[in-house]
C-alpha positions in Angstrom: -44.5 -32.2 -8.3 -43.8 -29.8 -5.6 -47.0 -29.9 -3.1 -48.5 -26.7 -2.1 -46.8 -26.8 2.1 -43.1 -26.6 0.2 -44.3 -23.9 -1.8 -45.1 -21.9 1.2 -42.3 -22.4 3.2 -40.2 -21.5 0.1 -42.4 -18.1 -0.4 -42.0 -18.0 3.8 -38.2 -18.3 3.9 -38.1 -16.3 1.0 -40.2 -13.2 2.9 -37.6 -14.0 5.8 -34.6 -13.4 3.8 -36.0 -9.6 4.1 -34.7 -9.4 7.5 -31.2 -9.7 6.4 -31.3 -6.3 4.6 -32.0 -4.5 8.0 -29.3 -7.1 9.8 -26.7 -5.4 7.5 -28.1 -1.9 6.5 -30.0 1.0 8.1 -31.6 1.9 4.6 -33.5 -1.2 3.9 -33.1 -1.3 0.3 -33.0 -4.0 -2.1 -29.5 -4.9 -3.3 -28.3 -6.5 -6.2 -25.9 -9.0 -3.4 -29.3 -9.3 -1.5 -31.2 -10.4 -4.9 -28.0 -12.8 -5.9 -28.4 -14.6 -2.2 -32.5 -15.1 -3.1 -32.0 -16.4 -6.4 -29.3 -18.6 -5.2 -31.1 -19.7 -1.7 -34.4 -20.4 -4.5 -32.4 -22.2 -6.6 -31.0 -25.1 -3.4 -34.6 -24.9 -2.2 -36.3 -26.4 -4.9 -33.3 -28.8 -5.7 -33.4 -30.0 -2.5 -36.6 -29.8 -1.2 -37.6 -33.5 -1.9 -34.3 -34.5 -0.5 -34.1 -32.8 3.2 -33.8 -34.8 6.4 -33.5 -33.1 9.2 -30.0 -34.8 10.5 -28.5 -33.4 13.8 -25.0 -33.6 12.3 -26.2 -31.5 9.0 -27.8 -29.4 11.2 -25.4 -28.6 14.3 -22.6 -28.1 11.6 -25.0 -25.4 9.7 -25.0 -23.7 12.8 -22.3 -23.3 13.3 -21.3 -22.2 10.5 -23.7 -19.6 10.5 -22.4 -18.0 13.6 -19.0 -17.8 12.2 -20.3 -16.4 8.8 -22.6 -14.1 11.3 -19.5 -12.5 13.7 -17.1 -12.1 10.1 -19.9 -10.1 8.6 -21.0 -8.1 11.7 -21.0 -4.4 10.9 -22.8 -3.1 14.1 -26.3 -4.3 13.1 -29.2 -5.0 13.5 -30.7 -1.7 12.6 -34.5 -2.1 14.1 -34.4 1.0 16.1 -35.1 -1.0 19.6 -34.6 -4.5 21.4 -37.9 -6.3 20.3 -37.4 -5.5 16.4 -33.4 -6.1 16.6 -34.3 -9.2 18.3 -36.8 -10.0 15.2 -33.9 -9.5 13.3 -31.4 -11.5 14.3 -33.3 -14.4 14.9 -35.0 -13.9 11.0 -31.4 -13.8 9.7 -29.9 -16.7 11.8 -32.3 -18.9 10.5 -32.4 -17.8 6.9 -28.5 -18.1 6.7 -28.7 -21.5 8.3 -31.1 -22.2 6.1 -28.7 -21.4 3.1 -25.6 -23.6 4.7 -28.0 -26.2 5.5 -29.3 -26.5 1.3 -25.7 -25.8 0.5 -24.6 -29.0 2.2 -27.5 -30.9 0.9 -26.1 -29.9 -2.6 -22.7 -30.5 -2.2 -23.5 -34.2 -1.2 -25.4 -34.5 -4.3 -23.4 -36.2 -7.1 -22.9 -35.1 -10.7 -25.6 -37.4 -12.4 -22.3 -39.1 -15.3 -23.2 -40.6 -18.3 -20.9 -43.4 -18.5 -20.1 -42.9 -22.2 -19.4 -39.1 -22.3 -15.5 -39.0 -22.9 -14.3 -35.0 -22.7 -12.5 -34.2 -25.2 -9.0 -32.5 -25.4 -10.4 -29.4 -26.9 -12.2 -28.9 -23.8 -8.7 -28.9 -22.4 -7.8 -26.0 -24.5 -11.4 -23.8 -24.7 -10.9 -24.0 -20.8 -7.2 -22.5 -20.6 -8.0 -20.2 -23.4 -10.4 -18.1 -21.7 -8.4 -17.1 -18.9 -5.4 -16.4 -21.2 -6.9 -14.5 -23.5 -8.4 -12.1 -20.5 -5.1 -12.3 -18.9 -3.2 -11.4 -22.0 -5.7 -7.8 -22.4 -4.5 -7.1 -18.8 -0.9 -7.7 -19.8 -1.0 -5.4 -22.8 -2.7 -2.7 -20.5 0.0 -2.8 -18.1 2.9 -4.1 -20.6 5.1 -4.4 -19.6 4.1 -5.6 -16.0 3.0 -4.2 -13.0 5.7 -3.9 -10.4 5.6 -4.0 -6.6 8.8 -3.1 -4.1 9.5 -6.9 -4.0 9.1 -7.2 -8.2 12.3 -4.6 -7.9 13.9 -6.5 -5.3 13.7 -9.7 -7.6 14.2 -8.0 -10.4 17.4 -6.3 -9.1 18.7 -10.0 -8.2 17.8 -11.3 -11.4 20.7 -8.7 -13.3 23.2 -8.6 -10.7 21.9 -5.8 -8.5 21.4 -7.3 -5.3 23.5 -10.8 -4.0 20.5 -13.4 -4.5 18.8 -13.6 -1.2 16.4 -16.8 0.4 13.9 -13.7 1.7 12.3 -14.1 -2.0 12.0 -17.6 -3.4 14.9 -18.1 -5.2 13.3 -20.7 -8.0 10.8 -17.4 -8.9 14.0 -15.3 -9.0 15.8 -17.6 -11.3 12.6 -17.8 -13.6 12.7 -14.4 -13.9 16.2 -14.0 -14.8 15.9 -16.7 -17.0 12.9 -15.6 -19.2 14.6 -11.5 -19.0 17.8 -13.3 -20.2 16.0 -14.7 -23.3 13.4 -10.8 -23.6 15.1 -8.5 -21.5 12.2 -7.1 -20.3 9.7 -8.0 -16.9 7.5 -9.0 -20.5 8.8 -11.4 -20.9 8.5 -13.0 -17.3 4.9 -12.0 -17.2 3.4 -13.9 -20.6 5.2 -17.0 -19.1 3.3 -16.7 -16.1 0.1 -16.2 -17.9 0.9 -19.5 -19.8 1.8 -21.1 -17.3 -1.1 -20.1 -15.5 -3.3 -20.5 -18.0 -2.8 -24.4 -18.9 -2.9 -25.4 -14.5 -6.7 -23.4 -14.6 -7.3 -25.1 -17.8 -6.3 -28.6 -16.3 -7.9 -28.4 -13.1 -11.4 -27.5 -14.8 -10.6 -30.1 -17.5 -10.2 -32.6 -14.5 -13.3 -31.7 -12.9 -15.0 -32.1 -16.2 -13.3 -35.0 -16.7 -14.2 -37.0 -14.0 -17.9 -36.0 -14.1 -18.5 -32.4 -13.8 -21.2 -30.5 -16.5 -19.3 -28.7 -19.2 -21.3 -25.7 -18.2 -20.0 -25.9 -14.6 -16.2 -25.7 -16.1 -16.9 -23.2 -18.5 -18.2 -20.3 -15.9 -15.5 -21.4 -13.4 -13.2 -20.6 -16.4 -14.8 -17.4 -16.8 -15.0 -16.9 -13.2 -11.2 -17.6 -12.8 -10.6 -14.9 -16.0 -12.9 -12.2 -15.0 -11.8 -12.2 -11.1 -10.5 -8.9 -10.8 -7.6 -9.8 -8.6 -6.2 -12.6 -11.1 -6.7 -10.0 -14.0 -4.4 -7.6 -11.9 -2.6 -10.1 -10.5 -1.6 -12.2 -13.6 -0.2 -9.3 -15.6 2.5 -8.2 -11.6 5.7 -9.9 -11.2 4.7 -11.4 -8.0 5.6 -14.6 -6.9 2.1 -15.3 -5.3 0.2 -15.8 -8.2 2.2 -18.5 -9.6 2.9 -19.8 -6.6 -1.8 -20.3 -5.9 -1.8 -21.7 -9.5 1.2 -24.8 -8.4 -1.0 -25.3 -5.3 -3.7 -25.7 -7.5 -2.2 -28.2 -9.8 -0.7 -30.0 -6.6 -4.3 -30.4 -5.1 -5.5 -32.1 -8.7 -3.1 -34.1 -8.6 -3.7 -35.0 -4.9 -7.5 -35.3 -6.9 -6.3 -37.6 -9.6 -4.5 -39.5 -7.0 -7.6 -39.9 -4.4 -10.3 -40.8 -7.0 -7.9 -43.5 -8.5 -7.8 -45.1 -5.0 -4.2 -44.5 -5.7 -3.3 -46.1 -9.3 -2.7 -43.2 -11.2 0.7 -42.9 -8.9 1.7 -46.3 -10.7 2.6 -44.5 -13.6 6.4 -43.3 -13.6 5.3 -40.1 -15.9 2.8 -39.3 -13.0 5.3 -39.8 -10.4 8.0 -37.5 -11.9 5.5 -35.2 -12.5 4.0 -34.9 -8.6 7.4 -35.1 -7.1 8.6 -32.0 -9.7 5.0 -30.0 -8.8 5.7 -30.5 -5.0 9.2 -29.2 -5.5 8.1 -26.2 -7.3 5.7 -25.4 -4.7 7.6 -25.9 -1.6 10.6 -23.2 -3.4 8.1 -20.8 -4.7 7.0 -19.5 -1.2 8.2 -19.6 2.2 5.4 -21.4 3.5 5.2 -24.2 0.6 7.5 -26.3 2.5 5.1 -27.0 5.5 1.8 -27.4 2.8 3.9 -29.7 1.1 5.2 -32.0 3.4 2.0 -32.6 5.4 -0.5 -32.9 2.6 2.1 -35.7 1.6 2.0 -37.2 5.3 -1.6 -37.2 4.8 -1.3 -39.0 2.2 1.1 -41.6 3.1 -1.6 -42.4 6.4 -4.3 -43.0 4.8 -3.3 -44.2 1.4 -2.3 -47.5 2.9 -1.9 -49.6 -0.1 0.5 -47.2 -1.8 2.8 -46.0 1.3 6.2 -47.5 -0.8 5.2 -45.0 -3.8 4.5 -42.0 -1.2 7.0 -42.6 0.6 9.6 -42.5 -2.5 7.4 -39.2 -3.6 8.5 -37.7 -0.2 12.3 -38.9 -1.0 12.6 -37.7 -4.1 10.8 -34.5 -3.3 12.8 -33.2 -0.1 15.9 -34.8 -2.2 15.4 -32.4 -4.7 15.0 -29.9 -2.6 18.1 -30.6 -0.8 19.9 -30.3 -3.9 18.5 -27.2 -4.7 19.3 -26.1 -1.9 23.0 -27.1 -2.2 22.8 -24.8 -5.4 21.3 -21.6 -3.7 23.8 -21.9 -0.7 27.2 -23.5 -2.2 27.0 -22.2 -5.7 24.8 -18.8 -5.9 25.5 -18.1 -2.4 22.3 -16.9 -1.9 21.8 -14.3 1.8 19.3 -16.5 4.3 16.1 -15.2 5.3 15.8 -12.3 7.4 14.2 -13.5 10.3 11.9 -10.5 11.3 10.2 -11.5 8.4 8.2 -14.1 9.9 7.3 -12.4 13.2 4.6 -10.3 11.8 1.9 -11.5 13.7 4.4 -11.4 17.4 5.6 -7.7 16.5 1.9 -6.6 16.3 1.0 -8.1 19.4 4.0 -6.3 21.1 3.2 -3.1 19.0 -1.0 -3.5 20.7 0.3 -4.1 24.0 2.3 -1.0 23.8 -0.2 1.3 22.3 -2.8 0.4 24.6 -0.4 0.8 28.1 -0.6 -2.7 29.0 1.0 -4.6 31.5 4.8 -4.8 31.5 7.5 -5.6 34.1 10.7 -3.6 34.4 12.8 -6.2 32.3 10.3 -7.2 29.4 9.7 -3.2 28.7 13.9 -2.8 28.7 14.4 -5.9 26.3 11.6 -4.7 23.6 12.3 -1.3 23.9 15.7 -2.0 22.9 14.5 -3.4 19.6 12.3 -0.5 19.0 11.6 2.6 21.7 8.5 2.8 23.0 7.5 5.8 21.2 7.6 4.4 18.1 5.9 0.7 19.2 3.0 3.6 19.7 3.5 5.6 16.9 4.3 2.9 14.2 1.3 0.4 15.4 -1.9 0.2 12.9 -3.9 -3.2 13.5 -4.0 -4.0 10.0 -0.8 -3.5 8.9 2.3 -4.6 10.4 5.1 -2.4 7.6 5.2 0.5 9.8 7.3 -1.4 12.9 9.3 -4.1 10.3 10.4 -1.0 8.8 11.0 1.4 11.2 14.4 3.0 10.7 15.2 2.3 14.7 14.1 -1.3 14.4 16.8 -3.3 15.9 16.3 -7.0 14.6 19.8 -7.7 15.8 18.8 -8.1 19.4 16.1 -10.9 18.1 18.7 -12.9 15.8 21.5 -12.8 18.3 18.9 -14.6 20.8 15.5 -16.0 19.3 14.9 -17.9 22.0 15.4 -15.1 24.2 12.5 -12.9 22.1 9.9 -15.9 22.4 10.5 -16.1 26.1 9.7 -12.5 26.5 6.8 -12.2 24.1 5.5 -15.3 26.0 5.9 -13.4 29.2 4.0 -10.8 27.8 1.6 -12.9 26.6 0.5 -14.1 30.3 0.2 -10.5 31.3 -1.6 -9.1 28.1 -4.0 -11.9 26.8 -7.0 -10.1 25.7 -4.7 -7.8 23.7 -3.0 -10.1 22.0 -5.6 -12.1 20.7 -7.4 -8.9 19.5 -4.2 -7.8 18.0 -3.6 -11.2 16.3 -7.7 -11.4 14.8 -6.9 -8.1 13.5 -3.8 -9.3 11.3 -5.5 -11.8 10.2 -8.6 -10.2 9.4 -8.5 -10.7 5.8 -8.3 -14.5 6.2 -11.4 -14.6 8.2 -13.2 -11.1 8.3 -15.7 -9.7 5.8 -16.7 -6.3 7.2 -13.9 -3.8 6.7 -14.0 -0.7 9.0 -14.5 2.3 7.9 -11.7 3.5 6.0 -10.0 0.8 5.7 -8.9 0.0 2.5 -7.1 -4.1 1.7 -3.9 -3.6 0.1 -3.1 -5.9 -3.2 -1.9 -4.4 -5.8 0.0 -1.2 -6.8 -1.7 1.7 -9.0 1.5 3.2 -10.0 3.2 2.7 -13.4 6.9 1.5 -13.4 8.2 4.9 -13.8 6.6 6.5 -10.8 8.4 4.6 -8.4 11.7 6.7 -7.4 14.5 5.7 -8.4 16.0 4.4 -5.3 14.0 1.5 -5.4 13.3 0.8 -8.9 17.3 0.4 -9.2 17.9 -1.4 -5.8 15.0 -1.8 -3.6 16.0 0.2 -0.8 15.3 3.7 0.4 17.7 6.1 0.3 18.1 9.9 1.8 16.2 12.9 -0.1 17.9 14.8 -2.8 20.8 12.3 -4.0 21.3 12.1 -7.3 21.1 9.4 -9.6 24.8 9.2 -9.1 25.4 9.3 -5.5 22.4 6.4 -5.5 24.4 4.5 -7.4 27.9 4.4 -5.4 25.1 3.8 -2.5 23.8 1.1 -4.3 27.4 -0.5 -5.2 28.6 0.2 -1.7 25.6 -2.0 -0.2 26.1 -4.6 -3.3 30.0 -4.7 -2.1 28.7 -5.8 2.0 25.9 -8.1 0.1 29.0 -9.9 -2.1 31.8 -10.3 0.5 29.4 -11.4 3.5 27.8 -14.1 0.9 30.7 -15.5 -1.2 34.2 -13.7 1.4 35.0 -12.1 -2.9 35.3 -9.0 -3.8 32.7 -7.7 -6.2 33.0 -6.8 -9.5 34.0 -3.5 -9.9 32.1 -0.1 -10.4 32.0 0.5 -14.0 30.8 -2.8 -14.6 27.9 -2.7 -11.9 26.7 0.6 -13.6 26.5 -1.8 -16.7 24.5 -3.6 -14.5 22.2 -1.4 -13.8 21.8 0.1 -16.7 20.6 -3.3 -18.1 18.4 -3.7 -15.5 16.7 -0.6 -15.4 16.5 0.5 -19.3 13.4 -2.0 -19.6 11.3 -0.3 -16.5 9.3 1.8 -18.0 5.5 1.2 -18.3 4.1 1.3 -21.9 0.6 0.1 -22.3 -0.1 -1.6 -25.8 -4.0 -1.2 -25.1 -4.8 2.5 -23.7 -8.6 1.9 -24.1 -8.3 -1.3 -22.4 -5.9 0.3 -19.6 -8.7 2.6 -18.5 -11.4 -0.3 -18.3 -8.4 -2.6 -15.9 -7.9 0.9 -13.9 -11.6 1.1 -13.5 -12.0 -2.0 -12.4 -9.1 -1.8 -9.9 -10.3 1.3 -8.4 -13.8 0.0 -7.7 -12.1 -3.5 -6.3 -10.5 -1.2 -4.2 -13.2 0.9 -2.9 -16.2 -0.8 -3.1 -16.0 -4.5 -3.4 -13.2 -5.4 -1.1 -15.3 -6.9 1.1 -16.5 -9.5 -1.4 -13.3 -9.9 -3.5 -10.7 -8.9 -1.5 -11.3 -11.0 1.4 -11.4 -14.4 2.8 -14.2 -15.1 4.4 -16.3 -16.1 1.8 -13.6 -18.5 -0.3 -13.2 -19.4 3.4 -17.0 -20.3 4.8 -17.3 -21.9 0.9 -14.4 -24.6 2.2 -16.0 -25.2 5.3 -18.9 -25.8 4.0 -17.2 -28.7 1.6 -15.0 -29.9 3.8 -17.8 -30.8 6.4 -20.0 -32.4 3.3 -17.8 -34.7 2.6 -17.5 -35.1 6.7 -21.1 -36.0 5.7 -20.4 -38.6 3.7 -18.9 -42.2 3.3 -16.4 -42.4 2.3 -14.2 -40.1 4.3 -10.9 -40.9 2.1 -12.1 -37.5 -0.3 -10.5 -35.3 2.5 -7.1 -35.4 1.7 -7.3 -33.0 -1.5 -8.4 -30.1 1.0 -4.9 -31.0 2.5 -3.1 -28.4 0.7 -5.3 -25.5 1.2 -6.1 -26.1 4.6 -2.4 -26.0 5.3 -2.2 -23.1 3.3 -4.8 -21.3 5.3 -3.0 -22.9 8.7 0.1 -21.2 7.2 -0.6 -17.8 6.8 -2.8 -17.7 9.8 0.4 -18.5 12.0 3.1 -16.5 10.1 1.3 -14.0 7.9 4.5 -11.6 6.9 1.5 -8.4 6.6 -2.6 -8.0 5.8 -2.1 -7.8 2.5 -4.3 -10.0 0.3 -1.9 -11.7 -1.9 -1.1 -14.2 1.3 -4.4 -15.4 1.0 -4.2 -15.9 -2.8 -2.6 -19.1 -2.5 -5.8 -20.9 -0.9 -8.3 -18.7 -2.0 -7.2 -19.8 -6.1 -8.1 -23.6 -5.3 -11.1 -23.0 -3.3 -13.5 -23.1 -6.7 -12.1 -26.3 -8.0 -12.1 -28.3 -4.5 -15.6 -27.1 -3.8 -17.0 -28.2 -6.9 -14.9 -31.6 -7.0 -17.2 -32.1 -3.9 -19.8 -33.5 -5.6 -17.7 -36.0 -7.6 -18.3 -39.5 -7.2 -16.0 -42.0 -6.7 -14.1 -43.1 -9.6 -12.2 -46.7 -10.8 -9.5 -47.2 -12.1 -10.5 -46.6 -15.6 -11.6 -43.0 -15.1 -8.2 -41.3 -14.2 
C-alpha cells in the first residue's frame, strides 16, 4: 500500500505541474496536452514510486534531458508578468519535467513481466498488419489514385520513358514503380503495393515485440497508433520514396532486434541471412542516405557481436556485393544520370545564403567566388531559414562552378565559416529545426505533403518535372520536353533517342492515368480535414521531431542504465538515420525525418524487453 508521504508528493508534484501552463501560455488554461502530460506523469508515479533510487547517473541524464526538451519547446515564456514569478516558473517546470524523464527512465528499465508459456499466435501477426492496412487503404481510395508530389512526377516520368533514369531519385523505388504501372498502369497500382508492403513490416515489428514479451494491448494501440498517425495516413496513400524507405529501416532494426536478443543465433539460419542481406540492400538503394545507416549499423554489429564476426562479415559481402551489382545495372545497362551534387549541400548553401542576408564578414575573393554561383541579390532575396528551395532553384544558380571544383567550394565555405561562426550555426539549427525543434514561429507552417489533386499541377510538370515559360501550349511543352529528353539520352547512353512521334506515345501513356478520382468522397473530406488541422494546428506535435527525438534519448540512455549494454546496437539504424539528415538534410521538409521517426515506437517499447535464449527467436 502506498503510505500517506507518497501520496502527497504525488498530489504536490501534481499541483506543480500547474506551472507548466504559464511556462508555455499567457492564458493559463487547462489543456487537453496539459491533462494528457498529468495523467501520464500520474500514471509513472505510482508505478514507480516503490521503485525510485535516487542514482546520480539517472538523475544527471534527466537533466539533461530536460534542458534539451526545455530550449526545443521555448516559445518566449515564462509568462509571470515579473522576475520573481517567472523565476517561480521555471524552476516549477524544470523540476516537474525532470521529474517526468526521471519516471520515464525508471519505466523503461522495468521489464515486461513474460509468462513463459504464452506462445503468440500467427493471427496476431495478421490482426496487427490489418489495422494499419485497412486505415491506409480508406486514405488510398480518398486520394485514388495517389497523391503526387514534384518528385512523384519526376519518378513517374522515368518510370514511362519521359526522363533518362537519373541516381538523384533512388533508382530501385523508380523501378518498383515502373514495374507495378507496367502490370496497372496507373500510380494505383504503385501505391496498394506500398500499403502492403507497409502493412506486413508494421505488422512484423509489433508481432516481434509481442513476440518476445510485449502485452498484446501494448501492440495493438501501437498498431492503431501507426494507422491513425496522420502523416502515415497521408503519407501511405503519396508516391514518395520516404515512406517505404522508414518502413525497410524498420524491418532492418527488427532484424538487428531478432539478431541482438538471440545473442546472435538467429543469423545461423541461411533463410535469415538472405533475408537481412536482401533488407539491407533495399534500404541502402531506397534513399540516398541508406548507404551510410546501413553500413555502420552493420560495423556495429560486427564489433560487438564477437562470436558471429564470420557471418557479419559475409552479411557485409554479400550486401555491398549486391549493391555493386546493382549498381553495374543502373550505370552500364539503364545508364542511369548521377546525382546532382547541389543536392546535398543544403545545409552549406543556407549558411552562405544567412551570411549574405545578414552582411557578414567577406573578403574580396570569397564574395567573387560565391557570387559567381548566385549574385548577391538573390543570396538575399532567395534566403528563408527554413527552407533552403528558393536558392537550389534559383534560375541564376550556377552549380557548375561547384562541380567543376568541389574542393574549391568547401575551402571557401570553410573560409567563411572562420569569419561567420555565429551565423552559421544559427543558420544550420534553423535547417534542422524540425529534427530537433518543437516550437514553430509564428507563421511558420512544416511542409509534408501536397493539398493539390493530380490535375491541378500544370502541365509542365506533371508531363516532365520541369518548369517551363508561361503561355506554351501543350504542344510547344512537348518538343520542350523531347528536346531536354534528346540532351538526357545522348549525354547518358552517346544514342540518339527515339524519335518524336514515339515519345508523344510516351507521354500520352504516362500522363492519361494522372488524374485524381476519389473512390470515397465522404471519406476525402474527413483525410482533407485532418490534413488541414495537421497542418495548422498540430505541427508542433506531429509534424516535428523533437518529441520522437527526446522519446529515443530517453531509451537509449535506459538501457545506458542497464547491464547489459549489448541492447544498444538496434538504435544503430535510427541514430544514423538522425546523424544523416542532420549533416545533409536536402530541405526542412518533414519527410527526411520520417525515416527515424517510423522506428522510434517499436525501439522504445522493445526497451523493456528482457533478454531472450536461444529458444525465443
Amino acid at each position: 500500500m502506498l503510505n500517506k508521504k507518497r501520496v502527497v508528493v504525488g498530489v504536490l508534484l501534481l499541483l506543480l505541474s500547474l506551472l507548466t501552463i504559464s511556462y508555455y501560455s499567457e492564458s493559463f488554461k487547462l489543456t487537453l496536452t496539459w491533462l494528457l502530460f498529468v495523467v501520464v506523469l500520474t500514471v509513472l508515479y505510482f508505478r514507480q514510486v516503490r521503485n525510485i533510487q535516487l542514482q546520480w547517473s539517472s538523475l544527471i541524464t534527466s537533466i539533461v534531458i530536460s534542458l534539451f526538451w526545455m530550449a526545443s519547446s521555448y516559445n518566449g515564456g515564462p509568462y509571470g508578468g515579473n522576475f520573481i514569478f517567472n523565476s517561480i516558473i521555471l524552476l516549477g517546470t524544470f523540476f516537474v519535467i525532470a521529474s517526468f524523464v526521471f519516471l520515464l527512465l525508471l519505466e523503461m528499465k522495468t521489464e515486461y513481466k513474460v509468462r513463459e508459456e504464452r506462445k503468440p499466435k500467427w493471427t496476431l501477426f495478421v490482426l496487427f498488419s490489418s489495422i494499419p492496412f485497412v486505415v491506409w487503404m480508406m486514405s488510398f481510395l480518398a486520394y485514388y489514385p495517389a497523391k503526387m508530389t514534384f518528385d512523384s512526377y519526376f519518378q513517374w516520368g522515368m518510370a514511362h520513358g519521359i526522363r533518362q533514369y537519373s541516381q538523384w531519385h533512388p533508382l530501385l523505388h523508380t523501378l518498383w514503380i515502373e514495374t507495378t504501372s507496367a502490370i496497372y498502369n496507373s500510380p494505383a497500382s504503385y501505391i496498394f503495393s506500398q500499403i502492403i508492403v507497409g502493412s506486413l513490416i508494421v505488422g512484423f515489428a509489433i508481432y516481434t515485440l509481442v513476440k518476445m514479451g510485449a502485452n498484446i494491448w501494448i501492440g495493438v494501440c501501437i498498431s492503431i497508433g501507426y494507422a491513425l498517425y496522420p502523416v502515415a495516413m497521408i503519407y501511405s496513400a503519396t508516391a514518395w520514396k520516404d515512406f517505404p524507405f522508414a518502413a525497410f529501416i524498420l524491418l532492418f532494426t527488427v532484424l538487428i532486434l531478432k539478431i541482438v536478443q538471440s545473442n546472435g543465433l538467429w543469423l545461423k539460419n541461411w533463410w535469415h541471412f538472405a533475408a537481412f542481406v536482401l533488407v539491407a540492400f533495399v534500404c541502402i538503394n531506397l534513399r540516398n542516405n541508406g548507404i551510410m545507416i546501413i553500413i555502420v549499423s552493420l560495423l556495429c554489429l560486427l564489433i560487438f557481436m564477437k562470436n558471429y564476426r564470420l557471418i557479419l562479415t559475409g552479411v557485409i559481402v554479400g550486401t555491398l556485393g549486391l549493391n555493386f551489382l546493382f549498381s553495374l545495372v543502373m550505370t552500364n545497362v539503364l545508364h542511369a544520370q548521377p546525382n546532382p551534387l547541389n543536392q546535398a549541400l543544403a545545409i552549406p548553401s543556407q549558411q552562405i545564403g544567412a551570411t549574405f542576408y545578414n552582411n557578414g564578414n567577406f573578403t574580396p575573393e570569397l564574395k567573387e567566388y560565391f557570387t559567381s554561383i548566385l549574385p548577391e541579390e538573390n543570396w538575399k532575396k532567395d534566403y528563408n531559414p527554413y527552407t533552403v528551395d528558393p536558392i537550389k532553384h534559383d534560375a541564376k544558380y550556377n552549380s557548375s562552378v561547384i562541380e567543376d571544383d568541389f574542393g574549391l567550394y568547401i575551402k571557401n565555405w570553410f573560409k567563411l565559416l572562420t569569419a561567420n561562426f555565429g551565423t552559421y550555426v544559427e543558420a544550420y539549427l534553423n535547417q534542422v529545426a524540425v529534427i530537433w525543434q518543437f516550437y514553430s514561429p509564428e507563421d511558420y507552417k512544416v511542409y509534408f505533403d501536397t493539398p493539390a489533386d493530380i490535375q491541378e499541377m500544370r502541365y509542365d510538370v506533371r508531363a516532365f518535372a520541369k518548369f517551363f515559360p508561361d503561355g506554351l501550349s501543350e504542344e510547344e511543352m512537348n518538343k520542350l520536353g523531347y528536346q531536354g529528353y534528346q540532351v538526357e539520352y545522348k549525354n547518358a547512353t552517346g544514342k540518339e533517342a527515339v524519335s518524336y512521334s514515339e515519345y508523344k506515345e510516351r507521354i500520352k501513356d504516362s500522363t492519361n492515368p494522372l488524374i485524381s478520382i476519389s473512390k470515397a468522397p465522404g471519406i476525402k473530406k474527413i483525410t482533407d480535414d485532418i490534413f488541414v488541422k495537421t497542418t495548422e494546428e498540430w505541427q508542433n506535435y506531429l509534424l516535428k521531431g523533437a518529441i520522437p527525438l527526446v522519446l529515443l534519448v530517453i531509451a537509449i540512455a535506459a538501457v545506458c542504465l542497464q547491464r547489459p549494454k549489448k541492447k544498444l546496437l538496434i538504435f544503430a539504424p535510427v541514430v544514423m538515420a538522425i546523424i544523416t539528415i542532420a549533416v545533409a538534410m536536402p530541405a526542412t521538409d518533414f519527410r527526411y525525418c520520417y525515416s527515424f521517426v517510423f522506428t522510434v515506437p517499436i525501439v522504445f517499447f522493445a526497451t523493456k524487453l528482457k533478454n531472450y535464449k536461444e529458444n525465443q527467436i
